[in-house]
C-alpha positions as CSV (number, residue, x, y, z in Angstrom):
1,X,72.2,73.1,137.6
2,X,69.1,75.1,136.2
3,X,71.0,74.8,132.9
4,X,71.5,70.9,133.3
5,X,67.7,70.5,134.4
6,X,66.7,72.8,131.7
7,X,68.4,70.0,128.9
8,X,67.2,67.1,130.9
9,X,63.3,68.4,130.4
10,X,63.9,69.1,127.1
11,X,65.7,65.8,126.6
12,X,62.8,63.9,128.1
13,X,59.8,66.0,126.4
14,X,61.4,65.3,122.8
15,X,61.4,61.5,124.0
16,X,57.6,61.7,125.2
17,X,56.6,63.4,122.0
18,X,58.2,60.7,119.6
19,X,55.2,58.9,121.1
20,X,57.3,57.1,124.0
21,X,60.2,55.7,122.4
22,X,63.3,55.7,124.5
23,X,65.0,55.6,121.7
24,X,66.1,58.9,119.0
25,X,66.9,58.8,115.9
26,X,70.7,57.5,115.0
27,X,70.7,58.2,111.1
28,X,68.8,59.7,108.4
29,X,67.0,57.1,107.7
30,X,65.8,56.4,110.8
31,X,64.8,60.4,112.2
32,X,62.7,60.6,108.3
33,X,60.6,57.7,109.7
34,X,60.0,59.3,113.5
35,X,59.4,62.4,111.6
36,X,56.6,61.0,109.4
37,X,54.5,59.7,113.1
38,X,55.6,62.9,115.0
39,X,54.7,65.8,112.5
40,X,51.2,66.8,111.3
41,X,49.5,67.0,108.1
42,X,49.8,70.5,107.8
43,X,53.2,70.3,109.1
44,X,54.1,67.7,106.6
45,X,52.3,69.8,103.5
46,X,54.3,72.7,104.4
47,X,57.6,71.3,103.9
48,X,56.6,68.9,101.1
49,X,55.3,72.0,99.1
50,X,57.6,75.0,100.6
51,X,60.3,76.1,98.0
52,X,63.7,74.1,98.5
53,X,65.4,77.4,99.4
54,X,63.2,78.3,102.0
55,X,62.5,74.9,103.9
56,X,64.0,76.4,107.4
57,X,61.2,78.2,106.7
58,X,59.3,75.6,107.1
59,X,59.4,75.2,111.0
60,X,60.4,76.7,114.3
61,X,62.8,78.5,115.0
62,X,62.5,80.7,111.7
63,X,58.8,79.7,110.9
64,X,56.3,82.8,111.0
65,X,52.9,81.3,111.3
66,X,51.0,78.5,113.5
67,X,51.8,75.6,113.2
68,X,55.1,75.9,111.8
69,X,56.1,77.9,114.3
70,X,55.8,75.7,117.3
71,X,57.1,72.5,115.6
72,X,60.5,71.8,117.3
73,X,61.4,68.2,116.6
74,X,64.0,69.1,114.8
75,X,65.4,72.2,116.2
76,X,65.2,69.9,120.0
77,X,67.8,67.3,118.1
78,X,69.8,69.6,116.3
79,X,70.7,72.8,118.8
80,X,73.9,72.9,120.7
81,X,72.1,73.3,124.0
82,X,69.5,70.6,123.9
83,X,69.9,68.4,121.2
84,X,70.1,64.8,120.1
85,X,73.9,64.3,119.9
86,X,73.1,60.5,117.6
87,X,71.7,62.6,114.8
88,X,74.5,65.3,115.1
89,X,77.3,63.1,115.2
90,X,76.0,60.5,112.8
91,X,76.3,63.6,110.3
92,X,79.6,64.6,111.5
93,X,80.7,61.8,111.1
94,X,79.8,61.6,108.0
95,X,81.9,65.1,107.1
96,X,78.4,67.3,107.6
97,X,79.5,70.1,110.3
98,X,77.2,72.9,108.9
99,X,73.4,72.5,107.6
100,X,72.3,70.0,110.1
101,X,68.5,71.0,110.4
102,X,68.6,71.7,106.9
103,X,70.0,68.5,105.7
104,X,67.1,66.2,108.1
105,X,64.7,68.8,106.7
106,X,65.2,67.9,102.9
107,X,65.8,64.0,103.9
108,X,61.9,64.5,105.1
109,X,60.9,66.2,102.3
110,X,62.3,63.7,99.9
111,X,60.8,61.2,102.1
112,X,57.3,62.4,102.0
113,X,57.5,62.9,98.1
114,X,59.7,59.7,97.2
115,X,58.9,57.3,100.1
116,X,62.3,56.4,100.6
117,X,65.6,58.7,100.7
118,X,68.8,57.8,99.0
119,X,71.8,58.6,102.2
120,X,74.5,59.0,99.7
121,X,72.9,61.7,97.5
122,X,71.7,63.8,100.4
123,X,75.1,64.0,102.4
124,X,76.9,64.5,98.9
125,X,74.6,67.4,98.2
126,X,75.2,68.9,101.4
127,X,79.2,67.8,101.2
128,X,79.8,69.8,98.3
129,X,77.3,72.7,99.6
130,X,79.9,72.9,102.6
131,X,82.9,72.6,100.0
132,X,81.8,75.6,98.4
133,X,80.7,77.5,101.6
134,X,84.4,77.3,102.9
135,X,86.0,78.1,99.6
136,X,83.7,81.3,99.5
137,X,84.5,81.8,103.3
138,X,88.3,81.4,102.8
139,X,89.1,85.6,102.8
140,X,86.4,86.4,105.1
141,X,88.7,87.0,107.9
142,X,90.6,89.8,105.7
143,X,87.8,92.0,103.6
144,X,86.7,94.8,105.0
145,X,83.3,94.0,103.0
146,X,80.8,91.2,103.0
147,X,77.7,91.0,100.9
148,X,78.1,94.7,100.0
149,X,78.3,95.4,104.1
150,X,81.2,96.9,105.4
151,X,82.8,95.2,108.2
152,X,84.5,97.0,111.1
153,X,87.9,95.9,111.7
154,X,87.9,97.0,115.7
155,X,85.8,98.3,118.8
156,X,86.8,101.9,117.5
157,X,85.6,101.2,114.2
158,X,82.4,100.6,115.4
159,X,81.7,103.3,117.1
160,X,82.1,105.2,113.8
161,X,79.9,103.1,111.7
162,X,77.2,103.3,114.9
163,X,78.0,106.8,114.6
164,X,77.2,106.6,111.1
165,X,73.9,105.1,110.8
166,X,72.2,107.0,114.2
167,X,71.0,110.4,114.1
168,X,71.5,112.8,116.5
169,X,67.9,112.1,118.1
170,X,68.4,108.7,118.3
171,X,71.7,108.8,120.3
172,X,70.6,111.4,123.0
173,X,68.0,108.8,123.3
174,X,70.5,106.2,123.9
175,X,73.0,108.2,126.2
176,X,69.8,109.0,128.5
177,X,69.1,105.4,128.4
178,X,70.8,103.7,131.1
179,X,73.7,100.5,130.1
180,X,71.5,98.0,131.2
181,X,68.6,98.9,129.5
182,X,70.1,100.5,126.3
183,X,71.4,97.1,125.9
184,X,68.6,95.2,126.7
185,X,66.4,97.3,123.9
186,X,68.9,96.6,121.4
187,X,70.3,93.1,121.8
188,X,67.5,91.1,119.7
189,X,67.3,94.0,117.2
190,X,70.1,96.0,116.1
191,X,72.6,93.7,118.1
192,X,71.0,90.8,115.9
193,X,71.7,93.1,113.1
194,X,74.9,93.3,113.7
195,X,75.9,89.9,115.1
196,X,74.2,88.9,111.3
197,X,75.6,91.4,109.3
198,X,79.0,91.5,110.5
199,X,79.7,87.8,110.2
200,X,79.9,87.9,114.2
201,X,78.2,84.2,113.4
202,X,79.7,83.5,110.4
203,X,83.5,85.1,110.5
204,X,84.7,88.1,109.6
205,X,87.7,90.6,110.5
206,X,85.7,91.6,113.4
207,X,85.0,88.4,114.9
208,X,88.6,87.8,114.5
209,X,89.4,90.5,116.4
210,X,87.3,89.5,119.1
211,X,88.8,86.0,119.2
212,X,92.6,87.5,119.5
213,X,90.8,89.7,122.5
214,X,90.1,86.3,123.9
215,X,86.1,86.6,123.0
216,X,84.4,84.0,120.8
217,X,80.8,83.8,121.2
218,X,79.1,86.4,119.1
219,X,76.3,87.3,122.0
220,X,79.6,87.9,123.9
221,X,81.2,90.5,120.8
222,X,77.9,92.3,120.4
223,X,77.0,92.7,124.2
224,X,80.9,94.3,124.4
225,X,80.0,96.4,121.3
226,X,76.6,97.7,122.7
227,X,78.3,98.8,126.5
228,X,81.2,99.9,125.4
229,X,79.1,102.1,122.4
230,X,77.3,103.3,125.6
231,X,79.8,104.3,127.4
232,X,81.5,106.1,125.0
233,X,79.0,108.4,124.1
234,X,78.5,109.5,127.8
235,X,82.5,109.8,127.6
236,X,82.7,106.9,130.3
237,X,85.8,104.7,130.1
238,X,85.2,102.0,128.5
239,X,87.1,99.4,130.7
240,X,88.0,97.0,127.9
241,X,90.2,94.4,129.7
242,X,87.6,94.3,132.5
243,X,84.8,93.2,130.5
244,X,86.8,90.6,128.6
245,X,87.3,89.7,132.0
246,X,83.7,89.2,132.8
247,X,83.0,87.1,129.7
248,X,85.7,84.8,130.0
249,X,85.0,84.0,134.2
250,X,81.8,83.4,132.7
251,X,82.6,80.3,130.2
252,X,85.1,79.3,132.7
253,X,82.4,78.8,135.5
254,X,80.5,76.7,132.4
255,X,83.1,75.0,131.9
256,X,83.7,74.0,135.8
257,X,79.4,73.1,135.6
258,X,80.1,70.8,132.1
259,X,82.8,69.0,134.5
260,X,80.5,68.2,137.2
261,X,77.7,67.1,134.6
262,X,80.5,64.5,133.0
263,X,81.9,63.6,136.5
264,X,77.9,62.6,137.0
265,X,77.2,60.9,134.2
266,X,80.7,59.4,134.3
267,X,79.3,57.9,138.1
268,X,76.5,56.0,136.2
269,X,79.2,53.8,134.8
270,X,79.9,51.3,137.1
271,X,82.6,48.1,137.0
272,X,80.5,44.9,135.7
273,X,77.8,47.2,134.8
274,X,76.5,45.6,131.1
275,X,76.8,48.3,128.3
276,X,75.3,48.6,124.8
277,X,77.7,50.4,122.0
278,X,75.9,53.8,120.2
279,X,78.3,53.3,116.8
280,X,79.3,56.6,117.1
281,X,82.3,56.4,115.0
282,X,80.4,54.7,112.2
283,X,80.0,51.1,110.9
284,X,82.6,48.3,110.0
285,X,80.4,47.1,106.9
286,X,77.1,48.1,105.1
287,X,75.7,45.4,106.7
288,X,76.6,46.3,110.1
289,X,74.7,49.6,109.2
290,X,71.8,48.1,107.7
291,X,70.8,45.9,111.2
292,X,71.6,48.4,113.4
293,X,68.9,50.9,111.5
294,X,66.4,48.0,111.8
295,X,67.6,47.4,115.3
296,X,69.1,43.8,115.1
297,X,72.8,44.6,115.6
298,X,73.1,45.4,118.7
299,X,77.1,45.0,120.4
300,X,77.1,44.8,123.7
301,X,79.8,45.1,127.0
302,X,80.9,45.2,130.2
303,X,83.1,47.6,131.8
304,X,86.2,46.3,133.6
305,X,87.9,49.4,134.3
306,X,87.2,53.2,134.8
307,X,89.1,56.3,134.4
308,X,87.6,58.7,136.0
309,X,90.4,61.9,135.1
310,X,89.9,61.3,131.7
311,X,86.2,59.8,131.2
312,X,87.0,56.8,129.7
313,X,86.0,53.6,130.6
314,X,88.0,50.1,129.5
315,X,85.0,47.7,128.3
316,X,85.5,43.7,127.0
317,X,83.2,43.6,123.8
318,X,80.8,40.4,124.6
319,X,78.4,40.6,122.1
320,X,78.7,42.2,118.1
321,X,76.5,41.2,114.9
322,X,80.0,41.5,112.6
323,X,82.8,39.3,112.7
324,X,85.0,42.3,112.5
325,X,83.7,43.7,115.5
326,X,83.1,47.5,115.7
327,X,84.5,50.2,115.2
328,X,86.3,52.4,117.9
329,X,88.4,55.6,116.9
330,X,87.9,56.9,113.4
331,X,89.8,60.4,113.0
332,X,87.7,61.6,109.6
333,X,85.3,64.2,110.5
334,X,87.5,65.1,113.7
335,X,89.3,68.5,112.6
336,X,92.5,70.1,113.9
337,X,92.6,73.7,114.9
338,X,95.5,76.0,113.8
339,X,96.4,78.4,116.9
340,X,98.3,80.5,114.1
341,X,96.2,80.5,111.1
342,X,92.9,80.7,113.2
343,X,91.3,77.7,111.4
344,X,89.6,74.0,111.4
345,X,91.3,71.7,108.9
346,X,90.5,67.9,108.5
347,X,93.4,65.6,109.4
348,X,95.6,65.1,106.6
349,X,95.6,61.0,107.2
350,X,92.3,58.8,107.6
351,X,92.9,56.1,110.4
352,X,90.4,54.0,111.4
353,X,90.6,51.3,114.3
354,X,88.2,48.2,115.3
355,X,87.6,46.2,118.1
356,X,86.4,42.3,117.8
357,X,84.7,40.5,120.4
358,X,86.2,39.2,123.4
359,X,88.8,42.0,123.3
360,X,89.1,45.1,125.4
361,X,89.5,48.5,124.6
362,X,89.6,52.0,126.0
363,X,86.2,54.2,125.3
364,X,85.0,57.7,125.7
365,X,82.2,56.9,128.1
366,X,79.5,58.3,126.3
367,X,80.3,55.5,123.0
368,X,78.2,53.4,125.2
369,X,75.0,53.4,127.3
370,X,74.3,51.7,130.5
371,X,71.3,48.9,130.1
C-alpha cells in the first residue's frame, strides 16, 4: 500500500508539474514539446550544450550539480517504479527496450537546437545502438572477464576476490561489524561497485548464477554476497537456501500487492462505462498517428463485458478517426523468453490485428481509460 501511494503521489506531482495537464506525453514528439514548457533555461542550456556522450549527465539521477540534479521529468516517466508507461511503451513498441531516458533526452536536445525532431532517425539511431549492445553482450554470460574485470563465477568465488582486494585491517573491521550494519555501510558503495562491475545489472556469469539459484534482482545478488561474505569470515554458516528463501517470499508478497492494485484498477471498469483507446499497440496509418499527436483522433468505447481473472475487458469500438479502425494486438516488440538458453528473443513472425468500428473485441484493460 505505502508502495502504491508512493507511485500515485509521484504520478500526480509529475502531472501538476507539466503545468496541470492530465494528460503525459504518448510519443516523442509530443514529451520534446512538454519538455520545452517544463524545464528551465539553465536546464535546457545544459543539455543543448553538454557533450552527446555525457547527456545523462545532464539531469537527475546522475547529474552532480544544482539544478541538474533535481530535475526529474524525465527520470518520473521513464523509471520502472513510477513512470509514465505512454512514453515507455510508445518506445517499446517501437523495438526501443534499452536507452529510454537517453533516447527522450537527445529527442530534446535535437529539439532545442533544430526546432523540430525527425522520429525515424532518432529510434533508428538508438535501434542499431541496441543491435550492437546485444551483439557485444552475446558471450557475457560465459567470460570470466568484462571490461578488463574479472567476473566471479559463484558465491565461493567471491569471497576470494573480496579476499583479494581487503587487507587484513579492513576485514577485522568488517567481522567486528555486525550483519546488519556491515551491510548497510557497504550496499551503496562497494555493493554498487560490484552490482556495476560485475554485470549484476548488465549480465554476466555471476548474475547467471544467481538467476539458476532462483535470484534475479541484482540488489537481491549483492545483499546475498555481502551477508553471506560476513558470515563467512566470522566462520558462521552461511544458510544459502534460507536466504534465497527470504528474497523470493519477498517478490512473491509483491507480486500478491501488484494483484490487488490490478484487481482495483480493474474495479474502475465498469459495464456501459464510456472508454477512450491509449493506441498502445501503435497506429493503423501515418495519419492516424499524426491526429492523435495533435489530439483530434480520438477512438472511443464502451465496455459490454468484463473478465475479471484475466483483466480484460470486451469493448464495442463506437467512435475511431480511420476507417480501418485501430489497432489491437501487435506482437513486434513483445519478446519470448527461452527457459533453456536464458534469453529474450523477438518473435520470429510479425502479426498485427485491427478492430473497425462497431465491432467488439477483447482488451487488456489498461489499452483504454475510463472518461
Amino acid at each position: 500500500m505505502r508502495t502504491l501511494l508512493k507511485i500515485l503521489t509521484l504520478t500526480v506531482l509529475t502531472s501538476i508539474n507539466l503545468f496541470g495537464q492530465n494528460k503525459l506525453p504518448k510519443n516523442l514528439r509530443q514529451a520534446v514539446k512538454y519538455l520545452d514548457k517544463d524545464c528551465s533555461e539553465s536546464v535546457k542550456n545544459e543539455i543543448k550544450t553538454i557533450h552527446e556522450d555525457s547527456l545523462v549527465y545532464s539531469v537527475y539521477p546522475f547529474a552532480q550539480k544544482e539544478p541538474y540534479k533535481n530535475y526529474k521529468t524525465i527520470f518520473n516517466w521513464t523509471s520502472d517504479e513510477n513512470g509514465n508507461p505512454k512514453i515507455t511503451k510508445y518506445l517499446e513498441n517501437k523495438g526501443v527496450f534499452n536507452y529510454h531516458s537517453k533516447v527522450l533526452l537527445y529527442s530534446f536536445r535535437q529539439y532545442l537546437k533544430n526546432g523540430k525532431i525527425s522520429d525515424k532517425e532518432i529510434l533508428t539511431k538508438f535501434l542499431i545502438m541496441q543491435k550492437n549492445a546485444e551483439e557485444k553482450n552475446r558471450i557475457k554470460y560465459l567470460t570470466d572477464t568484462i571490461n578488463g574485470i574479472y567476473i566471479p563465477k559463484n558465491l565461493e568465488d567471491c569471497f576470494v576476490q573480496i579476499n583479494s582486494f581487503w587487507n587484513d585491517s579492513i576485514k577485522i573491521q568488517v567481522k567486528n561489524w555486525g550483519e546488519k550494519e556491515f551491510s548497510g555501510k557497504v550496499h551503496l558503495g562497494f555493493g554498487m561497485w560490484m552490482r556495476n562491475n560485475w554485470r549484476l545489472w548488465g549480465g554476466s556469469r555471476l548474475s547467471k548464477y544467481f538467476n539458476d539459484l532462483g535470484i534475479y534482482d541484482p540488489d537481491d545478488m549483492s545483499g546475498i554476497i555481502l551477508d553471506s561474505y560476513h558470515r563467512n569470515l566470522n566462520n558462521r554458516e552461511i544458510k544459502l537456501e534460507e536466504q534465497i528463501k527470504y528474497y523470493q517470499e519477498y517478490w512473491e508478497n509483491s507480486k500478491k500487492e501488484e494483484f490487488k492494485r490490478k484487481q482495483k484498477e480493474f474495479s474502475e471498469y465498469k459495464l456501459r462505462d464510456a472508454l477512450e483507446f491509449n493506441y498502445d499497440k501503435g497506429y493503423v496509418s501515418k495519419e492516424q498517428e499524426d491526429k492523435y499527436d495533435d489530439d483530434i483522433c480520438i477512438a472511443k468505447g464502451i465496455v459490454i463485458e468484463r473478465n475479471e481473472k484475466d483483466f480484460l475487458i470486451k469493448v464495442k469500438i463506437i467512435e475511431t478517426c480511420d476507417k480501418k479502425g485501430i489497432i489491437y494486438f501487435d506482437n513486434d516488440g513483445y519478446r519470448i523468453y527461452d527457459p533453456k538458453t536464458k534469453r529474450w528473443s523477438n518473435p520470429p513472425k510479425r502479426i498485427i490485428k485491427k478492430v473497425k468500428k462497431n465491432k467488439e473485441q477483447w482488451f487488456d484493460y489498461k489499452d483504454w481509460e475510463t472518461i
